[in-house]
C-alpha positions, 0 to 999 in steps of 0.5 A: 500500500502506497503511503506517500500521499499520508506522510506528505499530509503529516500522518504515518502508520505510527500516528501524526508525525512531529512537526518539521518545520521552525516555525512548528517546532517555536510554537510548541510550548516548552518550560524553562525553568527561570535561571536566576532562581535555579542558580540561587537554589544552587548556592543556597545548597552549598552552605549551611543557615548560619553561615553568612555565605548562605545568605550572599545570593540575596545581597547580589542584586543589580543596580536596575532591580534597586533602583525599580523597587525603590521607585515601587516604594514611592509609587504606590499606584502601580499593580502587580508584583513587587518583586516582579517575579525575581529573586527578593533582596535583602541589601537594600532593607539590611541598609534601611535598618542601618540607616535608620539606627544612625539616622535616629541615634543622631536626633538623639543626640540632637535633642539632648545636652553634650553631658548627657550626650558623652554618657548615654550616646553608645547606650542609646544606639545599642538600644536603638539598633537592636530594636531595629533589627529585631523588629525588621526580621522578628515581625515578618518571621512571625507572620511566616510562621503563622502564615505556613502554619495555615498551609501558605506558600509564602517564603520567609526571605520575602516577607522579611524583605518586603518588610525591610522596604516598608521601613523607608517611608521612616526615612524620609520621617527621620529626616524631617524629625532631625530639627524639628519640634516634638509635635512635628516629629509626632506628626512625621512619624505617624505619616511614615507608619501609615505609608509604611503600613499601606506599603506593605499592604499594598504588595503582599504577595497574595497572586495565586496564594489563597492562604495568604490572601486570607490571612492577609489582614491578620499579617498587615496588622503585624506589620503594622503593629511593628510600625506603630512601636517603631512610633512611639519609641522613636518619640519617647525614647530614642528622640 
């Protein structure tokens, strides 16, 4: 039996042939796993989770990627991803953590006497800084825990960043409270804590997490919580 006729339709006696031509062949679909997060997954395999090379991959991030989530902190109409489908961060919230503790410590010290300066200044910053650094990882991992419990698919490292950018609307708040009088400050400050607060309301990563998306107001109001002690100890303590 003469089978050329099926061949040059596309079909055999063993089924539809594959398709032969480029065009054919580009159009069938085909999954390629994203190279950035394989070889973070890579890296994080060598070292252990106390070693401080184990967390390197997330300070490896491009001037481009920096510069585009900032600009996500201060937009704050734009949709979609914060973290835009990549790898999070943690240069830049470790750096507004830091920034914050100096930033703070120096009103401080411009609110109080050269005395009284020389004897609490190291004082007050230790303060300052472990408060600062506490609240940036403990109240994102809380909310982990809490949201992995519940069967969310959330990661720990994207909370934790997503919640060292909502610090930086206190930036801007610490620079007005610099010189200016306690009722200012006050005022600065809680602007800062509602920015901060919407900010991490805003980009949550609830798209295709139902979990989280339920819980998201619970998660909020941790965050919020932290913002609002970072409130009123700023302005009862550390100024």
């Amino acid at each position: 039996m003469n089978t050329d006729w099926l061949e040059e339709e596309g079909i055999s006696s063993y089924g539809t042939l594959p398709p032969q031509n480029a065009e054919e062949k580009a159009s069938s679909p085909k999954k390629i796993p994203e190279l950035e997060t394989l070889t973070i997954k890579s890296e994080l395999s060598k070292h252990k989770i106390w070693e401080l090379a184990y967390y390197q991959p997330y300070f490896d991030v491009d001037t481009q990627t920096v510069f585009s989530r900032l600009k996500s902190t201060v937009n704050m109409i734009s949709d979609g991803s914060f973290f835009e489908n990549k790898q999070p961060d943690m240069y830049v919230p470790f750096w507004t953590a830091t920034t914050l503790i100096f930033l703070f410590a120096a009103i401080s010290a411009n609110s109080v006497s050269d005395t009284a300066v020389s004897q609490s200044a190291g004082a007050k910053l230790v303060s300052i800084a472990s408060f600062m650094y506490s609240v940036a990882f403990l109240i994102p991992s809380i909310g982990y825990c809490y949201a992995s419990h519940e069967g969310s698919s959330v990661s720990m490292i994207e909370l934790v960043a997503l919640y060292g950018y909502s610090l930086i609307p206190f930036l801007f708040a610490g620079i007005i409270c610099i010189f200016s009088h306690y009722i200012v400050r006050w005022c600065a400050m809680i602007f800062g804590c509602a920015w901060a607060s919407y900010f991490f309301y805003k980009w949550i990563p609830i798209q295709n997490d139902a979990v989280l998306e339920s819980k998201k107001y619970a998660i909020c109001g941790l965050a919020s919580l932290g913002h609002i002690l970072l409130v009123i100890l700023a302005n009862t303590y550390f100024f």
